[in-house]
N, C-alpha and C positions, 0 to 999 in steps of 0.2 A: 530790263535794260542792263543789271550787271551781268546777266547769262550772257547778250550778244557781247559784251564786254569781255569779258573771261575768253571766250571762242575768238575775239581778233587780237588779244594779247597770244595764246598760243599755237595762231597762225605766224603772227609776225616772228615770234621767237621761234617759230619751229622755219622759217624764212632766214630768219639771221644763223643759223645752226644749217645749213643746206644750202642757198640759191640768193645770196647775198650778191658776191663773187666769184668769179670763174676758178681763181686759184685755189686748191684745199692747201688751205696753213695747216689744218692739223684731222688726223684721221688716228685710232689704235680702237684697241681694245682691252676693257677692263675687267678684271678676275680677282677672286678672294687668293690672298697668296700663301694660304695653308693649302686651300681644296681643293684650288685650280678650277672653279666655280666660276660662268660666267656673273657678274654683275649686273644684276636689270635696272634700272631708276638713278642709276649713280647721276649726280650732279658735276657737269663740266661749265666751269665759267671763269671769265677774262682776270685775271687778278689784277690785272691795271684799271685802275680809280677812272680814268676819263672814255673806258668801252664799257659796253654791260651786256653783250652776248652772252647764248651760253645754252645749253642743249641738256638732254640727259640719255641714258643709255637704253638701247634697244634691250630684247630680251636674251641677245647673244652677250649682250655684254659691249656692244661695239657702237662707236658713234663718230660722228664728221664734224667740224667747222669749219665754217668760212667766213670769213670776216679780216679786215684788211691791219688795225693797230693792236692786236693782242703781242704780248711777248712773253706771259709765262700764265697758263692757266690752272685753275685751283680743281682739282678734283677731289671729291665728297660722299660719302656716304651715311649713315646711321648706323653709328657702330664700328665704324672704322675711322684710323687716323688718317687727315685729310694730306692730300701732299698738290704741291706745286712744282709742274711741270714746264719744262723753258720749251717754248715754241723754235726756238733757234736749233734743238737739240732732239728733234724726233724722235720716239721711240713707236714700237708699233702694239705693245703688249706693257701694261700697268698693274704692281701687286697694289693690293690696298690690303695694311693690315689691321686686323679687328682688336678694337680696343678693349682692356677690362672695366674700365667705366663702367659702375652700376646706370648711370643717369646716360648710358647711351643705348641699353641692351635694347634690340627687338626680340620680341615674343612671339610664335604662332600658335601654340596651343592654347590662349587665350580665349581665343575665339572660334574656334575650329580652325586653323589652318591659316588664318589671313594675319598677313604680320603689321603686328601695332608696336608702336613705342611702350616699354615696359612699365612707363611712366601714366600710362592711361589705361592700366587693365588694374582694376581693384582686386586684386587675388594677389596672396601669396605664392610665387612665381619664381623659380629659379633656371638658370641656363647655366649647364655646364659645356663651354664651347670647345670648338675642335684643339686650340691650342690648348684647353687643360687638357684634354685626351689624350692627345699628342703627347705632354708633357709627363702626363700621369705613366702612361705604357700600364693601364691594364689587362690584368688575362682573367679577371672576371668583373661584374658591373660594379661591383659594391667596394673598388677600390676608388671608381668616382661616384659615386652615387651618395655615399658618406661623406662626401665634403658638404653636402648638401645640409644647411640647418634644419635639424629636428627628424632626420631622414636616418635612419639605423638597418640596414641590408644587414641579415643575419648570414653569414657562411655556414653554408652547412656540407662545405667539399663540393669539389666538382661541379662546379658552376650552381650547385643546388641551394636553395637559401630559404628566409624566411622575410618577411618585411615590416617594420615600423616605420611609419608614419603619423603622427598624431593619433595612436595605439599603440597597445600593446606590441612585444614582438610576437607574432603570430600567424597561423596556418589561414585565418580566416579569409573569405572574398571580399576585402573591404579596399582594394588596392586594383586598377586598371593601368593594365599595361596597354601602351601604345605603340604601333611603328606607322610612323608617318599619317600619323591621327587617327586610323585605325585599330579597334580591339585585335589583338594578337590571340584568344582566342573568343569562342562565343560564349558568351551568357549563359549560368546554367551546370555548365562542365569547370568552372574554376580550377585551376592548379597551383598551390603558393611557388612551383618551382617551372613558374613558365618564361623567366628570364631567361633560362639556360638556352632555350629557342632563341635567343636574339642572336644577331652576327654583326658583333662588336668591330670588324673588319670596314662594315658599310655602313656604321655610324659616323654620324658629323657631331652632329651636336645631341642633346640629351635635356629636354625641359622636365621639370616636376614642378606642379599642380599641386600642393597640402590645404587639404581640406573638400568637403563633397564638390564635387563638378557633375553631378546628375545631369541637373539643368541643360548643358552641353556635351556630355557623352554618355550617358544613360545609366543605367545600372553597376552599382561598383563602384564605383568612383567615391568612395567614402574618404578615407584617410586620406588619399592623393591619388594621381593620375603621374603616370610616366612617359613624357613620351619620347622616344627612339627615332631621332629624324637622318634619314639615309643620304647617301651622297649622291648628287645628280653628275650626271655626264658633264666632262670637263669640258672648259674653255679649247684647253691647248691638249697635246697627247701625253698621257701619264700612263710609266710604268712602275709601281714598287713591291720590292720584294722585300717581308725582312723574314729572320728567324733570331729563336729565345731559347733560353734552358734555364734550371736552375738546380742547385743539389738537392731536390727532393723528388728527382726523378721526373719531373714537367718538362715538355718539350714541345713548342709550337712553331707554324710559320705559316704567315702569313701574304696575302699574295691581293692588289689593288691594280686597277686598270681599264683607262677609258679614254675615249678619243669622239672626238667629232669629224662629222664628213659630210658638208651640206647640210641636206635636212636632219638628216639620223645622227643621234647621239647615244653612246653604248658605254655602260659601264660595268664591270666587275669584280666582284671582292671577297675574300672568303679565308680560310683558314682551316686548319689539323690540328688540333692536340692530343697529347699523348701523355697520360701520367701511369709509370711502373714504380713499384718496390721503391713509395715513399716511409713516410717515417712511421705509418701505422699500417699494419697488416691490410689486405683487402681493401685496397682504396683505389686500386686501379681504375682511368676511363680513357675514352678516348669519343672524340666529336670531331667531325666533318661537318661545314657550312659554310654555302657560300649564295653569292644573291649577282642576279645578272637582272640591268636595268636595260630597256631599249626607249629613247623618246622619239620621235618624230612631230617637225615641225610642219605643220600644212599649210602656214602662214602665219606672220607677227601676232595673228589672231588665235588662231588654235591650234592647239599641241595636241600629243597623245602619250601618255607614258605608261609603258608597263614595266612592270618588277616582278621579281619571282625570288624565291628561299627559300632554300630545300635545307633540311639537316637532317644527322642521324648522331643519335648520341648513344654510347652507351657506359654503365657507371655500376662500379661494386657498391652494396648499400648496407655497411655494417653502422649497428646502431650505436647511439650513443655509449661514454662506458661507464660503469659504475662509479659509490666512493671509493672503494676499494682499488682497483682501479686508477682512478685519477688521483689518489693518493699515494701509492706507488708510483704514478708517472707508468703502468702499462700500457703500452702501445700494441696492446695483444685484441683482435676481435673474433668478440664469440661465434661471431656468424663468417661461414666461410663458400653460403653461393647465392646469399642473399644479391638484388642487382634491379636496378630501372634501365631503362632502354624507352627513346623517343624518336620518332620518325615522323618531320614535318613536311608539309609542305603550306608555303604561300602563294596565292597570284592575287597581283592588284593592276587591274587598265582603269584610268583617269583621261577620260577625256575634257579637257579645260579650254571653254570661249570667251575670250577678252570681246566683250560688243564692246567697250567704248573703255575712255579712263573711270568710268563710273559703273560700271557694268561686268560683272564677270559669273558663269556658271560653271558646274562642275559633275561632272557625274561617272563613280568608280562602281565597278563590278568586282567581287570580293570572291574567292575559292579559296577553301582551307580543307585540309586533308591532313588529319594527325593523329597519332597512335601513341599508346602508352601502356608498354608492359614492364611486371615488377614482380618482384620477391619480394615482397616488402617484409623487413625487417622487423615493423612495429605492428606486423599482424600471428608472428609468431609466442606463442604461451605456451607453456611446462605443462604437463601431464598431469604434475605431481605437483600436489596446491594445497592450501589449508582449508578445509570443509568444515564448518560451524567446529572452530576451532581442533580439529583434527588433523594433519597431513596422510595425503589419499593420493593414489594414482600411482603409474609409473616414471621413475626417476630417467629412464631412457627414452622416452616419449613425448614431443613437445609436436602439437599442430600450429599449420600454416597454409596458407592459399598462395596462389599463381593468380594473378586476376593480370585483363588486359581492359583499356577504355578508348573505343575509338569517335572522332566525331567529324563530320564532312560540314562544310558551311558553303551557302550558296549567298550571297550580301548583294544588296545594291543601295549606297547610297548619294542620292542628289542632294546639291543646294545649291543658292544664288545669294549673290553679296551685291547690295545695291545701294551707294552714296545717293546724296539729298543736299541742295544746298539750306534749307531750314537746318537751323542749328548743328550744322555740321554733322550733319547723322548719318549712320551707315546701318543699315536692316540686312540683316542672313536668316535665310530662311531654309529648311529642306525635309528631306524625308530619309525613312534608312527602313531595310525589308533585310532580315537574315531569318533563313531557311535552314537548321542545322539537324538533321537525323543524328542520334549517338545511341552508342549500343556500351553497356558494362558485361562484363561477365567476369567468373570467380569461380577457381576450381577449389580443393581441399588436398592436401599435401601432407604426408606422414613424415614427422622429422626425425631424424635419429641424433640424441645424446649422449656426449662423451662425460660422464660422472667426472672423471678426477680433472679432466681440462677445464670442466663447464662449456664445452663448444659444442655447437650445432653443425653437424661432421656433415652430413647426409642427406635427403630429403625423396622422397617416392612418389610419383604421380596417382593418383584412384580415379576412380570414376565418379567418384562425386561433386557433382556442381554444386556451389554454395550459391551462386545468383547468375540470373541471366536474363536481361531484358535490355528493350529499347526504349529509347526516348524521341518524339520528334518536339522541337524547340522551337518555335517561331515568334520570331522579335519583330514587331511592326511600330515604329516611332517617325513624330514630328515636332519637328523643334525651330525655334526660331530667338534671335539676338538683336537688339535693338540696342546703338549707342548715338547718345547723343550729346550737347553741350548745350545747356540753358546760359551758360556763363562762361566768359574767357575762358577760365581757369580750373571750372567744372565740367566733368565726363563722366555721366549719367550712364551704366551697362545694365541693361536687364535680360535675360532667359528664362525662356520655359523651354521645357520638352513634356511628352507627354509619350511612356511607353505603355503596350499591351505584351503579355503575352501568352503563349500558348503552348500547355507543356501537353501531349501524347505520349502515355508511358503503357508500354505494353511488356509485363510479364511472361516469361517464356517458360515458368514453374508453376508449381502449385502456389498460391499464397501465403504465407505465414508470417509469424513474426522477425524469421531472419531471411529469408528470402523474399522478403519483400511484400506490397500491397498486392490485390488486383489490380487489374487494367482501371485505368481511368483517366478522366481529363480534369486539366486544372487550367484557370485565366486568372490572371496578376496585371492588374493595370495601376497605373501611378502618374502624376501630373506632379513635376520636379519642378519651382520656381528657383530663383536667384536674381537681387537686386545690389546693384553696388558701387560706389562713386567713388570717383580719385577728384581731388583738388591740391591743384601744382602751385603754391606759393609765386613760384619761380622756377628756371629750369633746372634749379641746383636743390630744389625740395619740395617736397611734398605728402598727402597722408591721402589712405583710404579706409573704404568700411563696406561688410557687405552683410547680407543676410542669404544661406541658403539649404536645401536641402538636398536629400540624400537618398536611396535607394537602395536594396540589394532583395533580389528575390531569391525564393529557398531553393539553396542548390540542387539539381536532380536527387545527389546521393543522402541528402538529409530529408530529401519528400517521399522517397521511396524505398532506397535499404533498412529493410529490419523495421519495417510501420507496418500497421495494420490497417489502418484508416489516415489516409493522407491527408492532411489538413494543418496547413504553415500559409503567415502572412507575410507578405515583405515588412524586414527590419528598416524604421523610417530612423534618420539623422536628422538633427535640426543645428547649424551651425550659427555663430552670433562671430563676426571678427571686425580687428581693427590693422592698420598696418600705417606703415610709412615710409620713406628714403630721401636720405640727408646726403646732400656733397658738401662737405664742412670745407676743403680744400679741392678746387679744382686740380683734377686728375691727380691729387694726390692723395684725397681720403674721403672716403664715402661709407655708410651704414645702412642696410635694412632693419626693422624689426616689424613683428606683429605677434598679433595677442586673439586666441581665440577660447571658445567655447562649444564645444559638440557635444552635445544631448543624444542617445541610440536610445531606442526603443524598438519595443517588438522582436529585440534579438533572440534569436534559436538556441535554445537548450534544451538536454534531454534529461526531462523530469520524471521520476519513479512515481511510478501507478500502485494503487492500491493492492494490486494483484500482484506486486513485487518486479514485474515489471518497467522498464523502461520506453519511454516516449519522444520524440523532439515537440514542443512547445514552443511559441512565441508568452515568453516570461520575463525576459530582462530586460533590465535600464540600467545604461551607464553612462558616465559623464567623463570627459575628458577637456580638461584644460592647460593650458601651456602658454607660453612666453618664446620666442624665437629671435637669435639678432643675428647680422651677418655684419660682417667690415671687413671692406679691402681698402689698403694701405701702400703706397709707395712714397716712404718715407726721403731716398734719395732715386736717381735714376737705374742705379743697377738693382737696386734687390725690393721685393716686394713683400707683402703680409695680407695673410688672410684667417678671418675665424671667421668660426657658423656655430653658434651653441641654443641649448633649447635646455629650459625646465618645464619638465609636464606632470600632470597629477591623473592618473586615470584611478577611476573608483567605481565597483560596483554601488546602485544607487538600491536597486532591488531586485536582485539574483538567488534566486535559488532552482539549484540543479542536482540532482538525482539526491535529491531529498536532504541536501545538506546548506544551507543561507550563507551567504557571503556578503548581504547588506552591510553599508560603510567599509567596508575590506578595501584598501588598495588592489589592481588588480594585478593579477603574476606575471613576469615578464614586462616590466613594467618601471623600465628606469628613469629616475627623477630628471637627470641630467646627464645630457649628451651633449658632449662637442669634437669638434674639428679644427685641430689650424696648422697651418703650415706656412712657412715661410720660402721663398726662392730668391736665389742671388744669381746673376747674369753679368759679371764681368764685361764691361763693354771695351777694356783691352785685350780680351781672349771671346771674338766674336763667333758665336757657337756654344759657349759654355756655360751649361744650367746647372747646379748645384741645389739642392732641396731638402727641408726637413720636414715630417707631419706625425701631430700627436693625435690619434684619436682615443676619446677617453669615453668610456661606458659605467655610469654610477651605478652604484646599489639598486638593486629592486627583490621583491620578493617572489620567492621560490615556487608558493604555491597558494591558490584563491583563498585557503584559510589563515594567511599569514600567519606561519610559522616559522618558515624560515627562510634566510636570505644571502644572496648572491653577491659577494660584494665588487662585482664591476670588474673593468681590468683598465689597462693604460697600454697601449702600444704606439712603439716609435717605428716611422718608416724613415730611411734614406734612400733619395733620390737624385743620378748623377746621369749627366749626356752632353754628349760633342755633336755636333754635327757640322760636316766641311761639305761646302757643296750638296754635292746628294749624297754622300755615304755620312750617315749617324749612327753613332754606335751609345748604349745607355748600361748602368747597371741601377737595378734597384735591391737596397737590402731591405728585406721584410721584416717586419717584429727584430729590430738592429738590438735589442737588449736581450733575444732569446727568454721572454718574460713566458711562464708556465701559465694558462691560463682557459677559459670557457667561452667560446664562442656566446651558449645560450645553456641558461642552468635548469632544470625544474624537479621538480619534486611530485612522485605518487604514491597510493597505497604500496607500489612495489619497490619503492626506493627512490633514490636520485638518478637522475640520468646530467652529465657531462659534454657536451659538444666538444671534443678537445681542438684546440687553436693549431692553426700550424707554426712548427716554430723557426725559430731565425732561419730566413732561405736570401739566397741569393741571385739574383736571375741578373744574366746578363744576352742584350740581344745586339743584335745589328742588322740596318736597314740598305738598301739602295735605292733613291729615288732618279729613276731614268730624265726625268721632267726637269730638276734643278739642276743636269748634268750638259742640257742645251744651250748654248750662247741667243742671246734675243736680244 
């Protein structure tokens, strides 16, 4: 009886919004008024007490009423501030702008893709939205990504980095990058520097995921999930152009643009940078990327969109630099042709069918085509070495390789999201199929040494190949989500997934210990739970808790370069968390925090053998725990506050690697406490004008797994400043404004210290033009 109920309440209302009356009082269309984004679901209704019409938006964004005593109607969103609109006073195009309210944000990475109130997804969850984007003007991820509590993006130049997440800072696969829910690349081939792929140009918004998300995206998802959500074809015609510089030699511009026409919606976006004859020798790069989206409508019912993203980067890659060195303040690099070079490409087609308001499928076809060549820097070594305490060799002689890594991906993955009216539940379900052949190869390279410089001048191609094989990868997963509500106030999330896979590695050499295993075949399966509930006091608070696990299978290059006999288990995670979020003062002050626990096991190390050799091993256990709290503030109406800080403890539990124990050891790289805050003022007598300050502060941690010594942290201040009249906005940002001397990332080895050095005080100033805010409407 309630179902036929339910269906003639929204006939009548979908009666009273259409074919009431012959007159239309009121007809536009509604759009996000940063992205130019149509608006699907938005709520339009009567704001006068004695009518109660009232409709919501198409997927264009656009809606009609008709109804005879309206005179000023309310319109609404989730996540935006609500406004009312006088019927006397038509307009035919509505911004609605997005709130910072923690207790308003929606999330899709939650769930795969389907957007829920922030408020009902038990995970620790962050959104970085277009207006911090916008506000921030970064030119690489980790100047937002770092506002993010507990989240530490290492710089390591040139869009290149490292990432902490509920970890150490680290090269490891414990981190899954996303764009538009999709792995950016495949399982298997991990890269820590595969954000420099992204094109910050055709990002909106930016969620992060802390803590394993197996359950929901398969392998990797250990520390956190990133994910990169891109901009869809606009409402209305947007053109923008802007360009930047700054004294260290950077130079970009960037370039946005999209229009709708009927069914077809087209968007474009992309960017050039250029860095020459900065503050340290040999830091030269330059990247090209850009991404063209086509949607087509085939009815209110089903869409079709494809995306594409192509880049080409290329980057000098001199290593870190000594104490010596970083204690003089040298800006001199030893190496002078060391270099990475990356050639992507993406395609994603999404085909999406709305059968009902309860019903909806989905199913994308994935191509990835990507290369990676390099000098690498940290595979060059001296000649001239100490041998059972002796010095041996030639002082002019240091070897290195040339290696390239390519890998192609063929993907399909489907699901279906289906509501219930028992307990308000909503069930997703799907599959995912990725097909990715990849090939390594590694030449040998004679370097020549300059004695009195200490520089690596030179370098000579041979004919010796040090590795060269293939891999074929096949990823075949099923996963499904289940949410439900036994109680008002309780939201019941559960997932599984369950991956296999299938690693074909075929050797193109003889076998040995550095060139690799023989041929053979390996299968790695894993069944990922995760159970987890939120309970909303009220719509100003609430708390959650979940339990889940984790995955990462052994990456190609640890199951086959330099093994004899391959034989690695997937590293399992076991996480334990709590969370919650407080609005202590409507829209003026609001708090997150959460508290967790992650257990590793089975992690990869390479252990010395009896025979003096070395092994990779599944041998380690580590634990990692922390404390996270975020709080935005808007103490008066012009100016705002925000922190994100975190204390963590990561500790090897039972680690021993190439024959040396690190049980109870803190682990290296590995800072207690991280935070972020900044503040912004926005004069509402000088409309347009942002003003901004941020402290990101990186504490103590030790240098190296045998604690001995340690890194003590640094403090950097940003300032942040922008006008914007109409469509021309102009900004400057001063970087590190105190010029503080300092280490991105410190460590410590048999061979010494190595130095990340920080860039120092820069100033970048850019300007935009946006054609879209330059129309009268």
């Amino acid at each position: 009886m309630s179902y036929l109920y339910r269906i003639s309440i929204t006939i009548l209302m979908s009666s009273i919004c259409t074919v009431v009356f012959s007159q239309t009082i009121f007809k536009a269309k509604i759009i996000d008024a940063s992205t130019k984004e149509p608006i699907e679901g938005a709520s339009i209704r009567c704001a006068d007490a004695h009518c109660s019409c009232g409709c919501t938006t198409s997927a264009t964004g656009e809606f009609q009423m008709k109804c005879t005593d309206c005179k000023k109607l309310t319109v609404s969103y989730i996540g935006y501030t609500p406004q009312v609109i006088s019927v006397a006073s038509p307009v035919q195009l509505i911004s609605l702008f997005q709130q910072q309210s923690l207790m308003q944000e929606v999330v899709v990475s939650a769930n795969r893709g389907e957007a829920v109130k922030r408020a009902e997804a038990p995970i620790a969850i962050s959104v970085l939205n277009q207006r911090t984007i916008r506000e921030t003007k970064p030119i690489t991820a980790d100047q937002v990504l770092n506002k993010v509590s507990g989240v530490n993006m290492v710089n390591l130049g040139n869009e290149q980095h490292q990432m902490s997440i509920r970890q150490p800072m680290t090269t490891k696969s414990l981190f899954l990058y996303l764009e538009d829910g999709i792995p950016v690349r495949t399982t298997g081939v991990f890269n820590h520097n595969a954000l420099l792929e992204m094109n910050m140009a055709a990002t909106k918004n930016i969620e992060v995921i802390k803590g394993p998300s197996s359950s929901l995206y398969g392998s990797e998802a250990i520390g956190g999930v990133v994910n990169f959500i891109t901009i869809a074809p606009t409402a209305i015609p947007v053109l923008k152009v802007s360009a930047q510089g700054n004294n260290l030699g950077y130079k970009r511009a960037d370039l946005q643009s999209s229009i709708t026409k009927g069914k077809w919606g087209f968007a474009l976006s992309g960017y050039y940078a250029d860095k020459r004859n900065s503050f340290m020798e040999y830091t030269d790069y330059h990247k090209g990327t850009f991404t063209a989206r086509a949607d087509y409508r085939f009815s209110n019912k089903t869409t079709l969109s494809n995306s594409l993203t192509w880049l080409k980067y290329y980057s000098d890659m001199p290593s870190g630099v000594d104490s010596i060195m970083f204690a003089t303040r040298s800006f001199v690099s030893p190496q002078t042709f060391t270099y990475r070079k990356v050639d992507a490409l993406r395609y994603r087609s999404t085909l999406t069918q709305n059968w009902n308001e309860r019903s909806k499928t989905t199913a994308s076809l994935i191509y990835r085509d990507n290369t990676i060549g390099q000098n690498p820097a940290y595979r060059i070594k001296d000649d001239y070495k100490r041998v059972n305490g002796v010095w041996k060799g030639n002082k002019e002689l240091a070897h290195g390789e040339e290696n390239a890594s390519r890998f192609k991906s063929y993907a399909f993955i489907g699901q279906h999201k289906q509501s219930f009216d028992w307990l308000n539940a909503v069930a997703i379900g799907g599959v995912s199929v990725d097909l990715s052949p990849s090939d390594y190869k590694a030449q040998y390279i004679r370097i020549k040494k300059d004695t009195l410089s200490r520089k690596y001048v030179s370098y000579q191609n041979t004919d010796s190949v040090l590795t060269d094989y293939t891999t074929l990868i096949n990823n075949y997963a099923a996963f499904a989500n289940l949410e439900f509500s036994p109680l008002e106030k309780l939201r019941v999330v559960a997932s599984l997934r369950y991956d296999l896979f299938h690693y074909e590695f075929n050797n193109h050499l003889m076998p040995s210990a550095f060139s690799g295993s023989p041929d053979t075949v390996n299968n790695f399966q894993r069944l990922s739970p995760k159970i987890g509930a939120t309970y909303n006091f009220s719509p100003r608070i609430g708390i959650y808790a979940n339990y889940s696990e984790g995955f990462v299978p052994p990456q190609v290059t640890e199951m086959y370069t330099g093994v004899k006999v391959p034989y690695l288990n997937p590293s399992i995670f076991y996480n334990y968390e709590v969370g919650g979020w407080v609005e202590v003062i409507k829209n003026k002050l609001s708090a997150d925090a959460s508290a967790y626990r992650l257990r590793g096991t089975n992690e990869i190390v390479s252990v010395k053998l009896d025979d003096g050799s070395f092994a990779n091993q599944n041998a380690g256990k580590t634990l990692h725990q922390g404390i996270e709290l975020g709080v935005n503030a808007t103490p008066i109406k012009d100016l705002s506050f925000r922190f994100s800080g975190a204390y963590s403890k990561h500790e090897f539990v039972e680690y021993v690697e190439k024959g040396v124990k690190y049980n109870g050891n803190e682990m290296n790289n590995a800072p207690n406490w991280l935070y972020n805050t900044e503040v912004w003022y926005k004069p509402s007598y000088v409309k347009g004008l942002r003003v901004g300050a941020e402290v990101q502060h990186v504490g103590e941690y030790f240098v190296d797994p045998q604690n001995t010594a340690t890194y003590k942290g640094y403090n950097v201040l940003n300032l942040r400043a922008g006008y914007q009249w109409k469509g021309v906005e102009v900004w400057m940002n001063l970087l590190n404004a105190t010029d503080n001397y300092y280490s991105y990332i410190t460590s410590k080895s048999a061979f010494g210290y190595s130095y990340q050095l920080a860039e120092p005080r820069s100033v970048m100033v850019g300007v935009s033009y946006d054609f879209a805010n330059l129309v009268k409407r």
